[in-house]
C-alpha positions, 0 to 999 in steps of 0.5 A: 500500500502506498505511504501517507506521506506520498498521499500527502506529497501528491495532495499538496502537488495538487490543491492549495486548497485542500492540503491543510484540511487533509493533513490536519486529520487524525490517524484513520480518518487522514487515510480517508480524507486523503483516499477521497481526495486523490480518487476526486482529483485522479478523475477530474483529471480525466475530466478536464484533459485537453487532449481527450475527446469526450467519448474517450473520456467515458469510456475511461470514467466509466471503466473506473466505475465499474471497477470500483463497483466490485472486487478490485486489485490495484492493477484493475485499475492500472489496467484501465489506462493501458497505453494512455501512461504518456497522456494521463497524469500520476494522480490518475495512472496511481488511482489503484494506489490510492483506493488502498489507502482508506481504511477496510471498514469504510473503503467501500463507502469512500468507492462508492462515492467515486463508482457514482461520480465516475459514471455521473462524469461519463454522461457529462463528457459525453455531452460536452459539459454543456450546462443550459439552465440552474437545473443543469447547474445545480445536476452539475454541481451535486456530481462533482461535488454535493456528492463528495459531501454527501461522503464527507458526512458519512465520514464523519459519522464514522469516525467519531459519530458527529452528526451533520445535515446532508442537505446543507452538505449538498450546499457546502460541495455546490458552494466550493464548485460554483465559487471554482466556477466563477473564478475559472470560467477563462481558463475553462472557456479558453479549453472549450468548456463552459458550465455557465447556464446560456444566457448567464452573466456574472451577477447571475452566477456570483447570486448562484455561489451567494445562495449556495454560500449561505447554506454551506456556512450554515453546514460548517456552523452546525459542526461541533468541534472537532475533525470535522469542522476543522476540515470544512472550516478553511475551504468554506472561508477562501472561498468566501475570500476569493468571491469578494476579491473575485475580478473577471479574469482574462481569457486563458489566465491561470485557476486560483484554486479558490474554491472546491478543488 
């Protein structure tokens, strides 16, 4: 199984965002974290690759899905990726690697999460991200994110019975992502990608991230002391910071890592 510590040197290749939260967990549950983190960014890889026709990439997301569904070994995964080593990043070859990291007793759920996400991915590659309305908006953002807080809420059950409210965690993953959004939307748009709803403006989209905002600090509220309010507490504050700092960004500029990723 692969050490923590390289999870951890991988996570913070990866994510300003995210890296202090995830090292910050106790024992057991920093194996978790750092297992759903690296399955999250191994597959938004595929997602987002420049060089990947959409159907490729279904074929690739879905192939992750089914295998996390049943009994897999590391190399099943490897498997997946078989002549595409020189295209694809570390964080998405290694995703055998890191399945292993999360704890028996709650792998299965953290896959779960991933199995889901992976196949939900697939159809949005499919049809070229293409968000027309909220509905869209709202179906994009639980898939890529209301759904890893929905997993969060279970961890956190898990490790030391912290109850939280899933219907405002939906709202904290929505939140992150559109604040991701909102702050992307020029490197997106310069690789093609738009998940602005048609017709949208940046008043339209900073109401969506404000709306969303108010539920996930009422979320992060809610949390008693503990691993779990010190996990979301960070996230939820930068991006707050990035939306009130927020200035449209030249086209083909470089993400800021403001919010969920």
């Amino acid at each position: 199984m692969v050490a923590l510590a390289e999870a951890h040197r991988v996570v913070r290749e990866y994510s300003t965002t995210w890296y202090e939260p995830v090292v910050s967990m106790p024992a057991r549950l920093n194996e978790a974290v750092s297992c759903a983190y690296l399955l999250m960014r191994g597959i938004d890889e595929i997602e987002d690759h420049p060089g990947l026709a959409g159907a490729d990439k279904a074929v690739l997301l879905r192939g992750i899905g089914r295998t996390l569904q049943r009994r897999f070994a590391r190399d099943d995964l490897a498997a997946l990726f078989a002549g595409r080593e020189a295209v694809l990043p570390q964080v998405t070859l290694r995703l055998g690697e890191w399945a292993g990291l999360a704890p028996p007793e709650i792998g299965p759920r953290v896959w779960e999460t991933f199995a889901t996400m992976s196949e939900r991915m697939a159809g949005w590659a499919e049809c070229g991200f293409t968000v027309h309305d909220e509905p869209d908006l709202d179906r994009y953002t639980y898939a890529v994110a209301g759904t890893l807080a929905l997993l969060l809420s279970d961890l956190w059950a898990w490790y030391d019975g912290t109850p939280s409210s899933r219907t405002l965690g939906v709202a904290y993953g929505r939140a992150l992502q559109s604040v991701n959004i909102l702050v992307d939307r020029a490197v997106d748009t310069g690789r093609g990608v738009d998940f602005w709803p048609d017709g949208w403006r940046e008043p339209d989209m900073v109401r969506y991230a404000r709306q969303e905002l108010v539920l996930a600090d009422a979320y992060v509220a809610g949390l008693p002391d503990g691993p779990a309010r010190t996990f979301c507490a960070e996230p939820l504050a930068r991006a707050h910071r990035a939306l009130r700092s927020w200035t449209p960004a030249p086209r083909g500029s470089a993400p800021d890592d403001g919010g969920g990723r």
